[in-house]
DSSP file (Angstrom, degrees, kcal/mol; ACC not computed):
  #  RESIDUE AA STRUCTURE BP1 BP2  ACC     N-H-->O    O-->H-N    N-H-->O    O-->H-N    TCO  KAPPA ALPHA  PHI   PSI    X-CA   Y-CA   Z-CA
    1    1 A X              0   0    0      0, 0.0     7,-0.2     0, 0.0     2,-0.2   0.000 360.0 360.0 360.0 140.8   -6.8   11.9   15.6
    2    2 A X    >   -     0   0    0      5,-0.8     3,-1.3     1,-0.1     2,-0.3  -0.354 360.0 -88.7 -68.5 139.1   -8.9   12.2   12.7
    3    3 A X  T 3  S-     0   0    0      1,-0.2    -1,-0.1    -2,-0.2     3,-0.1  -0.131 111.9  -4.6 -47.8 107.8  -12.7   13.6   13.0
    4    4 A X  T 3  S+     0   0    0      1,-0.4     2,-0.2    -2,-0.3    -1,-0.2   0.692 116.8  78.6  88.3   5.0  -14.6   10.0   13.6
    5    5 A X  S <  S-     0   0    0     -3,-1.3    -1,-0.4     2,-0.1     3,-0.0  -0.635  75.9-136.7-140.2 171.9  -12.0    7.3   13.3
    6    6 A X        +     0   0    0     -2,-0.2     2,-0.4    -3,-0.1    -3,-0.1  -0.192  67.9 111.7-137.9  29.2   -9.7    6.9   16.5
    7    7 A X        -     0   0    0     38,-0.1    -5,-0.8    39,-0.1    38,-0.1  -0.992  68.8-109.3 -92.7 130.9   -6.2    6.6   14.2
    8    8 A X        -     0   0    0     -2,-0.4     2,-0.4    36,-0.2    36,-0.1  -0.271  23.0-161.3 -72.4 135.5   -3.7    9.1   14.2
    9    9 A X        -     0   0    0     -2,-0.1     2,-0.5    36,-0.0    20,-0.2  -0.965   0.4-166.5-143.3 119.8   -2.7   11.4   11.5
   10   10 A X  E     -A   28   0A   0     18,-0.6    18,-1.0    -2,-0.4     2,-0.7  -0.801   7.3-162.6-136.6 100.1    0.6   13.1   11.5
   11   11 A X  E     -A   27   0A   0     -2,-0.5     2,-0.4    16,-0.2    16,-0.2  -0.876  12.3-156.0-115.3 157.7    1.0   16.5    8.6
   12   12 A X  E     -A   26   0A   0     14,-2.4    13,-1.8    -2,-0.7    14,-1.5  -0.890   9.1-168.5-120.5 128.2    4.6   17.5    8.0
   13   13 A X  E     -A   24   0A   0     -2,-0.4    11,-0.2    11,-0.3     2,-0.1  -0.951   4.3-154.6-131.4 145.0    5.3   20.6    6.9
   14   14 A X        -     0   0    0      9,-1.6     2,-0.5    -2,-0.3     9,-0.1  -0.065  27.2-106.8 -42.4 175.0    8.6   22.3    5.4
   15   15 A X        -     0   0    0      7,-0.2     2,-1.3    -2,-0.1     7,-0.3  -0.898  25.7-146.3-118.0  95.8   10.1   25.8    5.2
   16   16 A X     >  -     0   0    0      5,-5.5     4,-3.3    -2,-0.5     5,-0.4  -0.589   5.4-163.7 -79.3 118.8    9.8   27.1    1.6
   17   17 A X  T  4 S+     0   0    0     -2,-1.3    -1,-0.2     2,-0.2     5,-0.1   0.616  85.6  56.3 -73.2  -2.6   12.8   29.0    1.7
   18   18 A X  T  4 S+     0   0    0      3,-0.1    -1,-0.2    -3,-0.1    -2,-0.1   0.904 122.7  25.3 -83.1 -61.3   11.3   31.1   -1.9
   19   19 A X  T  4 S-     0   0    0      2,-0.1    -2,-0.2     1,-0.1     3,-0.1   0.682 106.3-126.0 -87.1 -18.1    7.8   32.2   -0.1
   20   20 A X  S  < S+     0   0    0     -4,-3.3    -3,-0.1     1,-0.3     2,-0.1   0.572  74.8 100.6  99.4 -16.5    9.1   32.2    3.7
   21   21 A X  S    S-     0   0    0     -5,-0.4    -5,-5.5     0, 0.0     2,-0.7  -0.481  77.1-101.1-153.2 151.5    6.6   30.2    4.7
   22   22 A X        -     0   0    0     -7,-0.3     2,-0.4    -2,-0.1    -7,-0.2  -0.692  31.3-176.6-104.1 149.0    5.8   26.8    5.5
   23   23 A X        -     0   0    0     -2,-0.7    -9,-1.6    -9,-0.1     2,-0.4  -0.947  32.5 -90.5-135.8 160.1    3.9   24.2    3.2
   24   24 A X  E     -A   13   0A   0     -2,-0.4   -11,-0.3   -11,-0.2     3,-0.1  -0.503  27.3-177.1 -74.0 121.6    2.7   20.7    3.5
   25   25 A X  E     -     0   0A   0    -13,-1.8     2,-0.2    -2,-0.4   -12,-0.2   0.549  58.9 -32.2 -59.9 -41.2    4.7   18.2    2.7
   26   26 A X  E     -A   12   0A   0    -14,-1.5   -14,-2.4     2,-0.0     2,-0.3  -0.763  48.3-122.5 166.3 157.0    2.4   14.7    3.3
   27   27 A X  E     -A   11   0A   0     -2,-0.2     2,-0.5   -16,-0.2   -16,-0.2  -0.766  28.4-145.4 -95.7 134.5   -0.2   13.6    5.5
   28   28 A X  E     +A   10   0A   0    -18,-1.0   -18,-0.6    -2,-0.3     4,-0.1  -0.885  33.1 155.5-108.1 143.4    0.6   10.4    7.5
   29   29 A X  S    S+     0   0    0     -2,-0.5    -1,-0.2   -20,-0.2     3,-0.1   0.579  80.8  11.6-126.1 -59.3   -1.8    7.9    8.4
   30   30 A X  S    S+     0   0    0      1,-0.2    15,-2.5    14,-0.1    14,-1.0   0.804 129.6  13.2-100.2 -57.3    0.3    4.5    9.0
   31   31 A X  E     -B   43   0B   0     12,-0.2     2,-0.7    13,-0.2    -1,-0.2  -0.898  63.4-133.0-140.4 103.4    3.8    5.5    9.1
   32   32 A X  E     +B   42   0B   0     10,-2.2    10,-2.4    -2,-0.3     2,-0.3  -0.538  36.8 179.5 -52.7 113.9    5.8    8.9    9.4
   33   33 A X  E     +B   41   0B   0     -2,-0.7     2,-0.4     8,-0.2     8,-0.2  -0.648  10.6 148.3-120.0  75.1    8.2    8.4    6.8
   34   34 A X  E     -B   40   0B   0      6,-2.1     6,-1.4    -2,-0.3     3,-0.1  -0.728  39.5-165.5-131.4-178.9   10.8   11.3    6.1
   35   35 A X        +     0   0    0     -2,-0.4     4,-0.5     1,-0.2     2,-0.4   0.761  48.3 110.6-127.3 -26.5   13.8   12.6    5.2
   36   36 A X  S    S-     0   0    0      2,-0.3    -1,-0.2     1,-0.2     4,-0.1  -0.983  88.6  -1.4-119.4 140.0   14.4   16.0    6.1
   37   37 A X  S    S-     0   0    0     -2,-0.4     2,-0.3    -3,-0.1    -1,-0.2  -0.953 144.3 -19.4 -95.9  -6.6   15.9   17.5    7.6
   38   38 A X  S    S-     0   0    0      2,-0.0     2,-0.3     0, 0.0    -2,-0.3  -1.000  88.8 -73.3-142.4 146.0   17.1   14.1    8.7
   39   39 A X        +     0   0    0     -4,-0.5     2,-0.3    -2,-0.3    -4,-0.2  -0.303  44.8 175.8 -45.7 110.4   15.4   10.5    8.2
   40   40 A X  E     +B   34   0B   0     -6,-1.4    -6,-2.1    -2,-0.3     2,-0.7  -0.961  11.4 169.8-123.7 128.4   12.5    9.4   10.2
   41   41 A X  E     +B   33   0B   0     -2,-0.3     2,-0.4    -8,-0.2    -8,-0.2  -0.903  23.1 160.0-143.3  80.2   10.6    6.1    9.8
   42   42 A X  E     -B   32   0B   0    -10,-2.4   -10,-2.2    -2,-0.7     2,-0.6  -0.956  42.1-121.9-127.2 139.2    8.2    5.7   12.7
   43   43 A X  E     +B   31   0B   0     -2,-0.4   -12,-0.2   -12,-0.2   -13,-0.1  -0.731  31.0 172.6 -83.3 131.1    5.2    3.7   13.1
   44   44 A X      > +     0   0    0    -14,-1.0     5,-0.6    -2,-0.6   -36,-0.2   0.758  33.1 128.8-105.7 -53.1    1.8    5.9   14.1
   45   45 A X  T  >5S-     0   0    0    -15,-2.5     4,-2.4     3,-0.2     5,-0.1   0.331  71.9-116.8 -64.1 170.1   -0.6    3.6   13.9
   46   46 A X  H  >5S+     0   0    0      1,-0.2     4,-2.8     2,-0.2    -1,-0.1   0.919 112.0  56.9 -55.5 -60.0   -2.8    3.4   16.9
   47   47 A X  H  >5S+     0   0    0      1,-0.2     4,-0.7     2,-0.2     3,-0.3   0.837 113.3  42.0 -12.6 -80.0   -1.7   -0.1   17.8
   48   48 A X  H >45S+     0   0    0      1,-0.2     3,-1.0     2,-0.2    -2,-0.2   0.746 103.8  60.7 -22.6 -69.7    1.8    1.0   18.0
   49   49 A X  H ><<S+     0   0    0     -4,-2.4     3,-1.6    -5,-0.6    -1,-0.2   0.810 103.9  55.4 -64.8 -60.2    1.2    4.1   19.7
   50   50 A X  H 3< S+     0   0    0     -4,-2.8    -1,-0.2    -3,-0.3    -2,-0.2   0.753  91.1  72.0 -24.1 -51.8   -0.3    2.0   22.6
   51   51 A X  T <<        0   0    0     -3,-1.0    -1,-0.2    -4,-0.7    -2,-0.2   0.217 360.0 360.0 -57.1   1.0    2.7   -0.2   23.0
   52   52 A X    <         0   0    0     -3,-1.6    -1,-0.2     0, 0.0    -2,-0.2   0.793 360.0 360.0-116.2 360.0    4.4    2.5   24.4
């Protein structure tokens, strides 16, 4: 959850296979949406996240 808001916020990180290391890739707010190492398309929002 973000400082002061009650929605959830989802950062995605990689492997750069040059530096060794991992770097950010996107910040999620609404929807995880990515593609490696395989496709995922889930909704985060709070709502959602309730319903389960």
């Amino acid at each position: 959850m973000t400082e002061g808001s009650q929605h959830p916020v989802v950062r995605a990180y990689e492997i750069d296979t040059v530096n060794k290391a991992y770097a950010l890739t996107g910040i999620h707010h609404h929807k995880l949406d990515v593609g490696v190492p395989y496709d995922i398309d889930i909704d985060i929002t709070l709502e959602a996240l309730k319903a389960l």
